[in-house]
VMD Tcl script that draws the C-alpha trace (Angstrom):
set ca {
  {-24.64 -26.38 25.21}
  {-23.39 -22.67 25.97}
  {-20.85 -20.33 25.90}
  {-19.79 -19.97 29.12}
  {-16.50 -17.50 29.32}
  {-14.16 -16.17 27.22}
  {-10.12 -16.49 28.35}
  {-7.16 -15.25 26.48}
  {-3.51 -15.34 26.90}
  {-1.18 -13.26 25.03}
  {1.69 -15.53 23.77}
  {5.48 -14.55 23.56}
  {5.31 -15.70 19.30}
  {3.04 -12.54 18.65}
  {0.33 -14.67 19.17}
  {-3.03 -14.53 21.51}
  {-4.53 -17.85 22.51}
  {-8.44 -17.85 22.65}
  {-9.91 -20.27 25.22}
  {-13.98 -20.21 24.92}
  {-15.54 -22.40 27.64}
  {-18.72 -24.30 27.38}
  {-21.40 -24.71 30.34}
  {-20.94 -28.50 29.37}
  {-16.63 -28.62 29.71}
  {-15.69 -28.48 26.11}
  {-12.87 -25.67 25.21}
  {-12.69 -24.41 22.30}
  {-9.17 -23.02 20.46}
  {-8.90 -19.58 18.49}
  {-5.62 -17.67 17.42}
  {-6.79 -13.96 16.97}
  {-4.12 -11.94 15.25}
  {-1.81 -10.14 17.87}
  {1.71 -8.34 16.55}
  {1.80 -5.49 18.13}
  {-2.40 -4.56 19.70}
  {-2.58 -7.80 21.79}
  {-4.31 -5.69 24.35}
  {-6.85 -3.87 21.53}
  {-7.96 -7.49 20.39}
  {-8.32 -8.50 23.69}
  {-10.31 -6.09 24.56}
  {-12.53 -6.60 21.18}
  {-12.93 -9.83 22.40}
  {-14.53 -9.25 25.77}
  {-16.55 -6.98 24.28}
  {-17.91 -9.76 21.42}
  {-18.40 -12.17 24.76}
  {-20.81 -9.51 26.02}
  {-23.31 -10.95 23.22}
  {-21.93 -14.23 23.25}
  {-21.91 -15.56 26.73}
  {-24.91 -17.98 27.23}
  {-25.69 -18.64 23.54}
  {-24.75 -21.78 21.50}
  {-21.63 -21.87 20.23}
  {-22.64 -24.41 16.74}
  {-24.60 -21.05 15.64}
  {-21.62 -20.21 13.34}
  {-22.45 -18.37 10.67}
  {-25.28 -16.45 12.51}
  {-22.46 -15.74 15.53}
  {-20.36 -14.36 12.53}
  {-23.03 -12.23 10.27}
  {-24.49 -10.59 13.43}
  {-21.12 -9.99 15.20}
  {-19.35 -8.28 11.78}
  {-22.68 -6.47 10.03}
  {-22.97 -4.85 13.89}
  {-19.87 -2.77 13.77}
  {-20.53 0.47 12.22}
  {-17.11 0.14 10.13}
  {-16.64 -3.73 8.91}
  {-13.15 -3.61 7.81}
  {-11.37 -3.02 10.82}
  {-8.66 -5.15 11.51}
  {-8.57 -5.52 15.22}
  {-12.47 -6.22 15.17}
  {-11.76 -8.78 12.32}
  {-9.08 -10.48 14.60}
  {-11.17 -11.01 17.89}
  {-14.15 -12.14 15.39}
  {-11.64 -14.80 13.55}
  {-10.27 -16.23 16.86}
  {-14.31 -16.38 17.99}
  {-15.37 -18.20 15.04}
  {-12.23 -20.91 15.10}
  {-12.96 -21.83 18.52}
  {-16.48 -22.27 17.61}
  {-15.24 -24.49 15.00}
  {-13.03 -26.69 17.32}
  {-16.25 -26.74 19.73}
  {-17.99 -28.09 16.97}
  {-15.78 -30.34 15.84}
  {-14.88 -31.86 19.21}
  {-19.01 -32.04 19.46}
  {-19.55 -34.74 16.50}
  {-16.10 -36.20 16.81}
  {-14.75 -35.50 14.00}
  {-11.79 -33.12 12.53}
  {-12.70 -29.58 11.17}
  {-11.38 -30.11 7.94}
  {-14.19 -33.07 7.08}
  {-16.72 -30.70 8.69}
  {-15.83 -28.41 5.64}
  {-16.46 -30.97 3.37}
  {-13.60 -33.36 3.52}
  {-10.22 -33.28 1.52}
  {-8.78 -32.90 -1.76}
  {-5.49 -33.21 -1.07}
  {-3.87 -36.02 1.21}
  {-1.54 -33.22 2.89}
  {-0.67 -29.68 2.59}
  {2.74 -28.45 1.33}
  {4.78 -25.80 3.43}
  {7.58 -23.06 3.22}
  {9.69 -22.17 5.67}
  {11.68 -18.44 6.66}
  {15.60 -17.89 5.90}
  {17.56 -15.13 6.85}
  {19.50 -13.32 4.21}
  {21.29 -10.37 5.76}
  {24.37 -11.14 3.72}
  {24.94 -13.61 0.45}
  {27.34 -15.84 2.65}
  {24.11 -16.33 5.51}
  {21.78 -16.46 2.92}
  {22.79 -19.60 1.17}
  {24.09 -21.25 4.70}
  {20.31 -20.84 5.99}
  {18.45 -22.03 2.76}
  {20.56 -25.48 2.90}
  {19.88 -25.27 6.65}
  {15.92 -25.34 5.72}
  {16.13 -27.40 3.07}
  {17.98 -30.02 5.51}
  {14.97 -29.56 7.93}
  {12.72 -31.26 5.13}
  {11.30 -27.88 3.22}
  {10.80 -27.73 -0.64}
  {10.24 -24.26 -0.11}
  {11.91 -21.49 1.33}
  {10.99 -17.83 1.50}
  {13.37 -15.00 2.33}
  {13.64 -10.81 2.65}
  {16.31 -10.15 1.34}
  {16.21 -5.90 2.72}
  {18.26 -6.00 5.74}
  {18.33 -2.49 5.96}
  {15.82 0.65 5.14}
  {15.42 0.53 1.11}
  {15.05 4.41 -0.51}
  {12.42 4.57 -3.32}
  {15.35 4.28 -5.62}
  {18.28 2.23 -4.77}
  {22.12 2.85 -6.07}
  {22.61 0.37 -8.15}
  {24.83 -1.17 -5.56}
  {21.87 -1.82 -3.76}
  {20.35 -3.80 -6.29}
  {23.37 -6.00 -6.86}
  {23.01 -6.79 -3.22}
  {19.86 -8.02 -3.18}
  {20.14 -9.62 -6.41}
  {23.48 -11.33 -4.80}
  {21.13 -12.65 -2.16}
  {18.98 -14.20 -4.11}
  {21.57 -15.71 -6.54}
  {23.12 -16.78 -3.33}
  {20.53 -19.05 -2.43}
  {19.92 -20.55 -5.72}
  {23.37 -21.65 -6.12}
  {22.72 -22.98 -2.10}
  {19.97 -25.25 -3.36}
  {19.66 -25.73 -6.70}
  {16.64 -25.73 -9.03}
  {14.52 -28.61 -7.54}
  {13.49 -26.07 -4.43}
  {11.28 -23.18 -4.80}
  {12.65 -19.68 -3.62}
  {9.89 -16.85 -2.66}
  {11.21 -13.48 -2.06}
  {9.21 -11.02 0.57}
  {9.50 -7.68 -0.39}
  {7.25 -6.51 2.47}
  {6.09 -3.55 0.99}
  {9.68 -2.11 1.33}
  {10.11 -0.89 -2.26}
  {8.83 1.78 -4.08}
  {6.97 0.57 -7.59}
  {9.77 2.26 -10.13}
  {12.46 0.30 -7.49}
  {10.29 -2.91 -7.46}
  {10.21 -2.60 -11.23}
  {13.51 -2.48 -11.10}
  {14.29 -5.73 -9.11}
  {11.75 -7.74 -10.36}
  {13.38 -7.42 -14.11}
  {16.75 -8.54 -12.38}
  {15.23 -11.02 -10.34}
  {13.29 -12.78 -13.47}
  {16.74 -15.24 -14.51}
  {16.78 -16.77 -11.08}
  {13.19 -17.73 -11.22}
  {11.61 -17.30 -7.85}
  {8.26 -18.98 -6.86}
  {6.69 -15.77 -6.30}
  {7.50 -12.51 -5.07}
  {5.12 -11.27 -2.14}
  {4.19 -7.60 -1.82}
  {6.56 -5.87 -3.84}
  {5.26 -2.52 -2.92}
  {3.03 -0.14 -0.87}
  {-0.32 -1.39 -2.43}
  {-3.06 -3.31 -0.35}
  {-5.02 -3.11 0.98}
  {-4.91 0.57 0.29}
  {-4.23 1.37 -3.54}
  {-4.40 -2.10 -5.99}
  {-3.09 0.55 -9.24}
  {0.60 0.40 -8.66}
  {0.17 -3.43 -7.73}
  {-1.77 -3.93 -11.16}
  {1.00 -2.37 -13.09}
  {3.82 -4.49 -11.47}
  {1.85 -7.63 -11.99}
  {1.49 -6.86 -15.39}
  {5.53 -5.82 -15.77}
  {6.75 -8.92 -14.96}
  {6.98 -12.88 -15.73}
  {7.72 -13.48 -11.94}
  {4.01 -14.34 -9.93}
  {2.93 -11.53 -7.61}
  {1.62 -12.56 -4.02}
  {0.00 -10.37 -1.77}
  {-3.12 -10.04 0.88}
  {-1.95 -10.94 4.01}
  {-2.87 -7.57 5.22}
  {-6.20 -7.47 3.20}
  {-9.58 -9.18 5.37}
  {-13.06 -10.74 4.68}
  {-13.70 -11.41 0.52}
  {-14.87 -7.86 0.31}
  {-11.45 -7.16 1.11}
  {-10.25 -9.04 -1.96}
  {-12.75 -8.35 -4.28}
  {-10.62 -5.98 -6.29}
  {-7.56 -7.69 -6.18}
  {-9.39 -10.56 -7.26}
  {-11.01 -9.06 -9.95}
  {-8.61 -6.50 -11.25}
  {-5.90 -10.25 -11.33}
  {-3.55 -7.60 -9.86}
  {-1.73 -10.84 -7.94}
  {-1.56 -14.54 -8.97}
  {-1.73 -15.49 -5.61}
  {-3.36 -14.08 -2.39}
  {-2.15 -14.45 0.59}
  {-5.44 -13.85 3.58}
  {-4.21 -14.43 7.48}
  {-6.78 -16.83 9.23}
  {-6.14 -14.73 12.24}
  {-7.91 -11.29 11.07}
  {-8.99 -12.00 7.50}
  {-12.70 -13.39 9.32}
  {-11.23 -16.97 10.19}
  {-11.57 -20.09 8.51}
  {-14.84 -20.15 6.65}
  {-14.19 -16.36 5.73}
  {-10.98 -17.86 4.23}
  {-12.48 -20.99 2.14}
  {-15.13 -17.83 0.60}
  {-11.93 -15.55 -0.19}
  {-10.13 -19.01 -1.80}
  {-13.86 -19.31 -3.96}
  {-13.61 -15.98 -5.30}
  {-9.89 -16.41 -6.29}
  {-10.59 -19.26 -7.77}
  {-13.43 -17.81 -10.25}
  {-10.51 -15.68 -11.71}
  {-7.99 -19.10 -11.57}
  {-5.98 -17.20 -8.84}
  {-4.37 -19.12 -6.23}
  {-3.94 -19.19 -2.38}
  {-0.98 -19.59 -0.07}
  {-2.35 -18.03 3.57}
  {-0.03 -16.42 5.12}
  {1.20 -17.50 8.85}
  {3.86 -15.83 10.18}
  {3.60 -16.31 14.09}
  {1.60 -18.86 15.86}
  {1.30 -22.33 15.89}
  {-2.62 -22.67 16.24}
  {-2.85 -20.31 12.96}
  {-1.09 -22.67 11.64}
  {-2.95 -25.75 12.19}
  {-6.44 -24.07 11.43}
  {-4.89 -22.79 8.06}
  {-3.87 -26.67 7.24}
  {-7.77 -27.18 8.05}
  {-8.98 -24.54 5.53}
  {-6.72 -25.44 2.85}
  {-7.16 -28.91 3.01}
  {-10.45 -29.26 0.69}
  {-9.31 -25.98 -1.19}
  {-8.87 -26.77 -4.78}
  {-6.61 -23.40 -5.75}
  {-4.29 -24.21 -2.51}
  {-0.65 -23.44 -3.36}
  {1.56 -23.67 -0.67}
  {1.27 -22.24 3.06}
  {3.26 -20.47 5.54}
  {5.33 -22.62 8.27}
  {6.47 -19.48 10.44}
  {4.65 -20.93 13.20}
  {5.93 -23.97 13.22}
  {4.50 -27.52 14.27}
  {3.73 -26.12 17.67}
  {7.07 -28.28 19.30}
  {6.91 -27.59 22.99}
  {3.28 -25.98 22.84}
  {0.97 -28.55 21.60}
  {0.89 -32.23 23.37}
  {1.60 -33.59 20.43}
  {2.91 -31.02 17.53}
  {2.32 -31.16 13.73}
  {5.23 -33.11 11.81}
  {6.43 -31.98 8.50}
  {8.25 -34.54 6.22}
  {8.94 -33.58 2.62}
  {7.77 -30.35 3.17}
  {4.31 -31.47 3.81}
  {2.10 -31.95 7.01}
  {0.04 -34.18 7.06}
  {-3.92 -33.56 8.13}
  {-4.65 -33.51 11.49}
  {-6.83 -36.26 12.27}
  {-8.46 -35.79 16.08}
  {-11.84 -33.73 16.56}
  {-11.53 -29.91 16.09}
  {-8.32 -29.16 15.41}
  {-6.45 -32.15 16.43}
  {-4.31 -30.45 18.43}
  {-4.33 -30.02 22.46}
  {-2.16 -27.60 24.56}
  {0.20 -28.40 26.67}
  {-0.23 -26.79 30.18}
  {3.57 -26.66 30.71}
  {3.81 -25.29 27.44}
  {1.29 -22.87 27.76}
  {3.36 -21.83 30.91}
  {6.27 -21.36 28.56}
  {4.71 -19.49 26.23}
  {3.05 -17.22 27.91}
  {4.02 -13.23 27.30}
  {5.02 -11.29 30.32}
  {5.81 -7.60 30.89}
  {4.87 -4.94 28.62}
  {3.56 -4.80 25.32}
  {5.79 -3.35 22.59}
  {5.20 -1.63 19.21}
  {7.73 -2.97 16.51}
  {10.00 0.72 16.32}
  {9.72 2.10 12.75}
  {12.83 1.75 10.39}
  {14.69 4.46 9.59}
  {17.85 5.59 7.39}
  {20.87 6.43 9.13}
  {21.61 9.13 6.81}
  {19.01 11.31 6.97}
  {16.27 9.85 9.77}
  {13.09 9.45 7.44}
  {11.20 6.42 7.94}
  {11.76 3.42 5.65}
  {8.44 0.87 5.59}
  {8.30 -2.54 6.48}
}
mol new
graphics top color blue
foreach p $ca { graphics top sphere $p radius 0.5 }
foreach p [lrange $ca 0 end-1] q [lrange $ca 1 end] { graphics top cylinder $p $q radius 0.2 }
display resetview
């Protein structure tokens, strides 16, 4: 069997779809990471096929090592998407091949289902706890919110802080104490403001607060500092890729729980290597998986023999509408996919559906009203 052609469709979720064809009919499914490049990635992936096209797609690892040690600089993020979307599909080739699902090729289960969170809104207190009984309704024991619905100054009045802390407090009234709240700070805050907010934040007890500041993957320090101010657990790493790309974090404990992207972080067996060297330094993972449905899936696949698994991200959803037949959470678990590969087949009409049309479109940077400089996100 060979790899035949490469097709990819740029999906209207921030996704890319990655079709690889064999010479002997068997398609294979990859989700390279999209947001904003879909075009870049593309591209990246074409030019990957140009070494690919007519070899055998079961040569994995060897695919992966010679693909990523060819690029003159490793770490790059759109080169580390188009390789992760490669390698999936290779998987789901593979496990389509011996009939079996990806997750036993990886040496079966230690779990009997993987637990979820889902996304709620919190521009204001009053929305905040209507969505988080909304989720909770929908069968999540998790939620996860932002709760910066405008641009954040390194130093907030502290009227700001008693609206975000009114947020939160919001929500835990909503729900109670039986369902975990995380809190997204997306790398919005300053460290002396995160500092700030994570002291406050400490009586409502969240689950974990996720990137509280401007840190990875470019400076761990001011992460290490915050990890070490607090009670509350620090998540972070969904911008960080392959387990070189961890290696500090990991070592330095500057987070008690990373947070790699199967879509750009090298893809699924780059994943279960990052979850190994966590686990070394008893750190835990909850992958981060904000957009499509197939990331989704092959993140349920990864985590489902990972012993250090926390939780994972739902923001893709079951794939309702885009798969034949989606994923189903109940109790704010889904259940492991049991077909070959990844269990999962798309729907043509759905595909239809799904499919991105017009131009692409860079997310426009926030900025204050007051004085125009830029706020991150």
């Amino acid at each position: 069997m060979k790899i035949s052609r490469f097709e990819v469709t740029p999906l209207t979720n921030r996704g890319l779809l990655l079709q690889v064809h064999t010479d002997e009919g068997l398609i294979g499914l990859g989700a390279p990471m999209n947001y904003e490049h879909g075009r870049t990635v593309e591209r990246a992936i074409m030019d990957m096929s140009d070494y690919l096209i007519g070899r055998d797609p079961l040569q994995i690892e060897d695919h992966w090592q010679t693909l990523f040690r060819s690029s003159y600089s490793r770490q790059m993020p759109i080169l580390l998407s188009a390789l992760s979307g490669i390698e999936m599909a290779c998987l789901d080739i593979l496990g389509k091949t011996v009939g079996l699902p990806v997750w036993k090729l990886l040496g079966g289960s230690v779990r009997d289902r993987v637990r979820v969170y889902g996304g709620a809104s919190s521009a204001t207190p009053e929305l905040a706890a209507d969505n988080a009984r909304q989720k909770v309704a929908e069968g999540f024991t998790a939620i996860k919110t932002t709760p910066f619905p405008d641009p954040v100054r390194a130093i907030e009045t502290p009227a700001g802080i008693d609206k975000v802390i009114s947020i939160i407090a919001s929500m835990r009234e909503a729900v109670g104490p039986q369902i975990d709240i995380a809190i997204d700070f997306h790398r919005a805050t300053s460290p002396a403001f995160a500092k700030l907010l994570l002291r406050e934040l400490e009586p409502l007890r969240p689950f974990f607060v996720e990137e509280p500041t401007r840190a990875m993957p470019d400076n761990v320090g001011p992460l290490l500092e915050l990890a070490r101010s607090t009670t509350i657990p620090i998540a972070t790493g969904e911008r960080c890729a392959t387990r070189w790309g961890f290696r500090e974090l990991c070592e330095q404990k500057a987070a008690a729980i990373i947070q790699p992207d199967i879509r750009h972080c090298g893809g699924v067996l780059e994943m279960k290597k990052i979850a190994a060297l966590a686990e070394i330094h008893e750190i835990t993972i909850a992958p981060h998986s904000a957009a499509d449905p197939l990331g989704v899936v092959a993140s349920v696949h990864a985590m489902a023999g990972t012993p250090n698994f926390l939780i994972m991200e739902y923001g893709g959803g079951g794939g309702e509408g885009f798969f034949t037949e989606a994923l189903q959470m109940k109790d704010g678990f889904v259940e492991l996919p049991q077909g070959p590969g990844w269990g999962v087949e798309i729907d043509p009409e759905g595909l239809k559906a799904f499919t991105h049309q017009g131009p692409w479109r860079m997310r426009t940077m926030r900025r204050h009203p007051e004085d125009g400089s830029y706020s991150d996100f």
